[in-house]
C-alpha positions as CSV (number, residue, x, y, z in Angstrom):
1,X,-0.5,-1.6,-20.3
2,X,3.5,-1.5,-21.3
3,X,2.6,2.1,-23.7
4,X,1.3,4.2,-20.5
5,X,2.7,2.1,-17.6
6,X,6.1,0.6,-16.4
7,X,7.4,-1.6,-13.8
8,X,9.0,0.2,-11.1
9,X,11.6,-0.9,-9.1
10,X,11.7,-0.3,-5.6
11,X,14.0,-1.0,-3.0
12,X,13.5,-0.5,1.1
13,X,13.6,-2.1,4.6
14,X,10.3,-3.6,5.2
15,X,9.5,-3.9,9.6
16,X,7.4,-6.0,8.9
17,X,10.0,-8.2,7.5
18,X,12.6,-6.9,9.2
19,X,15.0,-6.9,5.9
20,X,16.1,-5.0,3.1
21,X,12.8,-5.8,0.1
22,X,12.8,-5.7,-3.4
23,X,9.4,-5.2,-5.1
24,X,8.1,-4.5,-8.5
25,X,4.9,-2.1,-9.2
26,X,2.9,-1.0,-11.7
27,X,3.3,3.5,-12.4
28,X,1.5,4.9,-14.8
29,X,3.9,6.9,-16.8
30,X,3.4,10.8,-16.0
31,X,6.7,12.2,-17.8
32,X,9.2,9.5,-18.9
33,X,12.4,12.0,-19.8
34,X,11.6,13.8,-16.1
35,X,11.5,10.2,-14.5
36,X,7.7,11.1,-13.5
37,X,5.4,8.4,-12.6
38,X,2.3,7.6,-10.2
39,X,1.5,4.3,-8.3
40,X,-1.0,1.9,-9.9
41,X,0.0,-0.4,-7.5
42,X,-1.1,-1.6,-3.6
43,X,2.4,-2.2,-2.4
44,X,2.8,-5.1,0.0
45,X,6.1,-4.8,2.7
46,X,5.8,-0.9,3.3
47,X,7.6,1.6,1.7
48,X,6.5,5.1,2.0
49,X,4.1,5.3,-0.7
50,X,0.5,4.6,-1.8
51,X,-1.3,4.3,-4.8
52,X,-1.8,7.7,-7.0
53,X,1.2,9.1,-5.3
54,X,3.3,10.8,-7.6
55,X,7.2,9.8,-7.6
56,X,10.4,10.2,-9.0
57,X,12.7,6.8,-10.7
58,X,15.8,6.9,-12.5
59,X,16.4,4.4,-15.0
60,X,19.7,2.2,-13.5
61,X,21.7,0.2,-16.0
62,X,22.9,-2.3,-13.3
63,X,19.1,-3.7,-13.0
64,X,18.1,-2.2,-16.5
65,X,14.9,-0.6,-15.1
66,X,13.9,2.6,-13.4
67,X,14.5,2.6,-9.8
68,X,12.0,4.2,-7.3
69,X,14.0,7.3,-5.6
70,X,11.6,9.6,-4.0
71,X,8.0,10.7,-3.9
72,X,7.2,14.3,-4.7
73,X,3.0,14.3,-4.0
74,X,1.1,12.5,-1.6
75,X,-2.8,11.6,-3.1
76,X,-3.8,11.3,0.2
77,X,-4.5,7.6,0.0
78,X,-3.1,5.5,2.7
79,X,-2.3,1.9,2.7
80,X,-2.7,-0.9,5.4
81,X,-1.5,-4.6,5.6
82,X,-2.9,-6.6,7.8
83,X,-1.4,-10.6,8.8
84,X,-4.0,-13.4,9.7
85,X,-2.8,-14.8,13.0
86,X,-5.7,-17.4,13.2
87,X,-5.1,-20.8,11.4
88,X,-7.6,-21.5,8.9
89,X,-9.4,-18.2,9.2
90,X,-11.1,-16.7,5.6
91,X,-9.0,-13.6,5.2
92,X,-11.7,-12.9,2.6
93,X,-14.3,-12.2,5.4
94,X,-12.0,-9.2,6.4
95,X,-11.3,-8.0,2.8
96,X,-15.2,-8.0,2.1
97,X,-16.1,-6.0,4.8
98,X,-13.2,-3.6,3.6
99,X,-14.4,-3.4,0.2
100,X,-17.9,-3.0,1.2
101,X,-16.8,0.8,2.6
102,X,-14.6,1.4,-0.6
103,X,-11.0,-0.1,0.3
104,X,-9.6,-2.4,-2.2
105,X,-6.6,-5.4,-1.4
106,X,-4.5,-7.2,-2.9
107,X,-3.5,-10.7,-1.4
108,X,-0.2,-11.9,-1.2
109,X,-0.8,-15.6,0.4
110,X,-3.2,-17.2,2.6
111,X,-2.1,-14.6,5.5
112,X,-1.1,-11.3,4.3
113,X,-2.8,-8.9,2.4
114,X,-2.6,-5.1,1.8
115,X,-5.2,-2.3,1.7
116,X,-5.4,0.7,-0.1
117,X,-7.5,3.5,1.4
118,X,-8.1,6.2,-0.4
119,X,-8.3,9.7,0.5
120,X,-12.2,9.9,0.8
121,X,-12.9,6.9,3.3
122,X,-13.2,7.6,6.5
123,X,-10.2,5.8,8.2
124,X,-11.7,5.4,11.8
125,X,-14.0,3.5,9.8
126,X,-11.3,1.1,8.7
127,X,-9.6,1.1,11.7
128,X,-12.8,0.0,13.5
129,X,-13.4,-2.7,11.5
130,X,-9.9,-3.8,12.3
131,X,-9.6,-3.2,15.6
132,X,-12.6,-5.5,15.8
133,X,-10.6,-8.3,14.6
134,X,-7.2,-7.7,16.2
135,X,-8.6,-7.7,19.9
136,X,-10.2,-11.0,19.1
137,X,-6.4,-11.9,17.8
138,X,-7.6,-13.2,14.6
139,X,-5.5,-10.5,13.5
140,X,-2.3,-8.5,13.3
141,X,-2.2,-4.8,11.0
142,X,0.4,-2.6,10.3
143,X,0.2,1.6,9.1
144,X,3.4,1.7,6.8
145,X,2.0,4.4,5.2
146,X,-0.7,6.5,6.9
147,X,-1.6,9.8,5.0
148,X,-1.7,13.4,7.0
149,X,-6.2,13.2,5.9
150,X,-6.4,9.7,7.3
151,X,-4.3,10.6,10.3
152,X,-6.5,13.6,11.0
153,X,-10.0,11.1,10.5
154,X,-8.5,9.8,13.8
155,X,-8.5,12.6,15.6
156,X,-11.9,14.2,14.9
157,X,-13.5,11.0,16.4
C-alpha cells in the first residue's frame, strides 16, 4: 500500500471530544511533488473531510510526515459517527443495517463508530435509520461532515 498511499497527518478540534485531535489516515497519493492526495480513510473525531475527497499536505520536518492543510474537492460523500449510549447494546446491529443500504464503518471501541456515506445513498435513508435508534436513546450521532448532495437528500423529503 506504502508505493500508492501515505499516512497523512491531520491535526483539528474534534466537538465531539471537545479537544485539539491528532489522527493518522490512509491518502492515496494523487501528485506527491504538488502535495496532492485523496482520503482512503473513514476518519473518526470530525475533521472536515470524507473519503475520496481530494486534499492538500505539506510534508513537516518537525513530525517527519505530510501534514493535512486543506481540502480542494469535495466527492460528495459524507461521513457520520454515531456513540452507543446503551450498555451492552451490539453496535453491530446498527452497522448492519447501515451496510445493508451501502454505508461502510469503521469501529473505534465498543461505543463509537464512524460511517461513510457516499454520494449515491440516499441520506434521509441513513438518517432514518438513525433517528430510529436515537429517539429510543440507544443512540447518540453526530454530522461532522455533511456534503452539499446529502444535505439536499434532506430537503427533497
Amino acid at each position: 500500500m506504502t508505493e500508492t498511499h501515505k499516512k497523512i497527518l491531520f491535526k483539528y478540534y474534534s466537538d465531539y471530544l471537545e479537544d485539539n485531535v491528532s489522527e493518522t489516515m490512509w491518502a492515496e497519493i494523487i501528485d506527491l511533488e504538488k502535495g496532492l492526495f485523496k482520503l482512503d480513510n473513514i476518519p473518526f473525531f470530525g475533521p472536515l473531510i470524507a473519503t475520496d475527497d481530494l486534499f492538500f499536505a505539506e510534508f513537516d520536518e518537525k513530525e517527519n510526515r505530510f501534514v493535512y492543510k486543506e481540502t480542494i474537492e469535495n466527492s460528495g460523500n459524507s461521513i457520520v459517527q454515531v456513540l452507543i449510549l446503551e450498555k451492552g447494546f451490539d453496535k453491530e446491529i446498527i452497522r448492519e443495517k447501515l451496510k445493508a443500504i451501502n454505508c461502510q464503518s469503521e469501529g473505534l471501541n465498543e461505543t463509537l463508530f464512524a460511517v461513510e456515506i457516499v454520494r449515491d445513498v440516499d441520506y434521509s435513508l441513513v438518517k432514518s435509520i438513525l433517528n430510529e435508534y436515537e429517539s429510543e436513546e440507544i443512540i447518540e450521532y453526530a454530522e461532522p461532515c455533511l456534503s452539499d448532495k446529502h444535505r439536499a437528500d434532506l430537503l427533497k423529503n
